[in-house]
C-alpha positions as a Python dict, from the first residue, in 0.01 Angstrom:
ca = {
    (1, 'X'): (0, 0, 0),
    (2, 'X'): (59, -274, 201),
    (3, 'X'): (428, -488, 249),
    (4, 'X'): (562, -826, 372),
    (5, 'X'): (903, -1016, 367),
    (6, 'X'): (977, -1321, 196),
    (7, 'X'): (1105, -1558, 500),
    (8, 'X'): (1364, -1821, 476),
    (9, 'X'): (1141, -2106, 392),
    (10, 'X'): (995, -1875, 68),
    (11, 'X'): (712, -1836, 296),
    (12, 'X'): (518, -1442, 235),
    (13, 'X'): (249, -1308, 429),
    (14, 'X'): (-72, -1171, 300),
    (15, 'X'): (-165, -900, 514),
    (16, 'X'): (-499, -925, 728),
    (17, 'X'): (-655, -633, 563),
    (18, 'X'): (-602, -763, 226),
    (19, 'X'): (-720, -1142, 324),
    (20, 'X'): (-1034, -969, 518),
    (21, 'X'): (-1057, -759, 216),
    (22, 'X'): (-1112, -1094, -30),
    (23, 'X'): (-1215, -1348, 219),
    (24, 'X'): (-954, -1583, 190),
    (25, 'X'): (-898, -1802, 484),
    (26, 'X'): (-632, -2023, 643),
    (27, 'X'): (-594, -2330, 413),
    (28, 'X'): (-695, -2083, 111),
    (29, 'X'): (-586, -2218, -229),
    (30, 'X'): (-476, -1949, -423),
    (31, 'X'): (-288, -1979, -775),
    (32, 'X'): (30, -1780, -868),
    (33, 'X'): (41, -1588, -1168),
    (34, 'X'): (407, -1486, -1298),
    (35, 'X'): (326, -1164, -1528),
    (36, 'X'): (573, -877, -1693),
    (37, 'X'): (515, -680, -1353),
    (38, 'X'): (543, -919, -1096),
    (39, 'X'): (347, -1223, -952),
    (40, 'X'): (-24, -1230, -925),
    (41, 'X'): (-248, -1417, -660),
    (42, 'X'): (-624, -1524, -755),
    (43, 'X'): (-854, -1741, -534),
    (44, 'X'): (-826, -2069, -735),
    (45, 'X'): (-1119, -2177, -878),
    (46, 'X'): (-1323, -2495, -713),
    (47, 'X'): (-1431, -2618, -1108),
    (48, 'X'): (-1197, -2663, -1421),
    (49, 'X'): (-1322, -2448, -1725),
    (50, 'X'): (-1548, -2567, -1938),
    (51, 'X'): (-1753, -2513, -2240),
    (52, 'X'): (-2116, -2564, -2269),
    (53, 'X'): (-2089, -2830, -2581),
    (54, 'X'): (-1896, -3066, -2296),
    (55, 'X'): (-2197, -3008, -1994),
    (56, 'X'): (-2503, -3001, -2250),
    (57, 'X'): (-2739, -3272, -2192),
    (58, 'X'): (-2560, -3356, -1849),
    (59, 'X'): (-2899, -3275, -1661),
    (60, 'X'): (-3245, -3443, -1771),
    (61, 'X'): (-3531, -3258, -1837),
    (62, 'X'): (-3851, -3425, -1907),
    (63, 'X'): (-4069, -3088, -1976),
    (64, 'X'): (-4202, -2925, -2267),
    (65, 'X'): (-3954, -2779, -2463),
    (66, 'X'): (-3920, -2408, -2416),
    (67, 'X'): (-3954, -2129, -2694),
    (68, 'X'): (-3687, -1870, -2795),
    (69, 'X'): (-3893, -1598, -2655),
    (70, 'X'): (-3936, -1808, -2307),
    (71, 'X'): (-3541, -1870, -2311),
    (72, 'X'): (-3493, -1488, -2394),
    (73, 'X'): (-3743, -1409, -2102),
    (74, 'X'): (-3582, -1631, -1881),
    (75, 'X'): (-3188, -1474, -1948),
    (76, 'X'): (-3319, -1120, -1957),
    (77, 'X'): (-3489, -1212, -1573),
    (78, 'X'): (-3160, -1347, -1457),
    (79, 'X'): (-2951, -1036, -1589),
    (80, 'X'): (-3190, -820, -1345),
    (81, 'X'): (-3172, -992, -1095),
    (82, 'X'): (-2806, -1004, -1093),
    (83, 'X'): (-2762, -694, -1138),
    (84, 'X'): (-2994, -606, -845),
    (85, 'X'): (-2772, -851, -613),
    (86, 'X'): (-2462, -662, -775),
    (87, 'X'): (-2654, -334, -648),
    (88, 'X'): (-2659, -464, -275),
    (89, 'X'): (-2323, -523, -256),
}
C-alpha cells in the first residue's frame, strides 16, 4: 500500500507506481469521488454519457438495411473479438 502527504497548497501526490500502473500522465484530468470510505480518483472521461435514442440517426447510411440475424451476427463477432483483445492483455 502506497502513501503521500497532503501539502500546504492541498496539493497530494499520486505515486509513480500507481500513475505507471493506470497510465495517467502530467496534465491528467482525473475526477474526485467523495464516498462513505474516503475519496475516489477515476480518469475522467473525454465524452459526456449518453443514450443511444440521443446519437441514433447521427451517422448516414445509404445501404441496404440489415436483418436481425445480420445485426445478431455482427454483435456476436464483436463480443469475440473483444474478448480475444481482453485475452492479450
Amino acid at each position: 500500500m502506497s502513501s503521500t502527504r497532503l501539502s500546504s497548497k492541498g496539493q497530494v501526490v499520486i505515486p509513480k507506481s500507481i500513475r505507471d500502473k493506470h497510465h495517467w500522465h502530467e496534465g491528467q484530468e482525473l475526477e474526485v469521488i467523495d464516498s462513505e470510505d474516503g475519496l475516489v480518483l477515476k480518469e475522467k472521461r473525454p465524452f459526456k454519457k449518453t443514450n443511444l435514442k440521443s446519437v441514433a440517426g447521427c451517422l448516414p447510411y445509404n445501404g441496404k438495411t440489415k436483418s436481425l440475424e445480420e445485426l445478431e451476427a455482427a454483435i456476436a463477432q464483436g463480443a469475440m473479438e473483444s474478448a480475444k483483445n481482453d485475452d492479450r492483455r
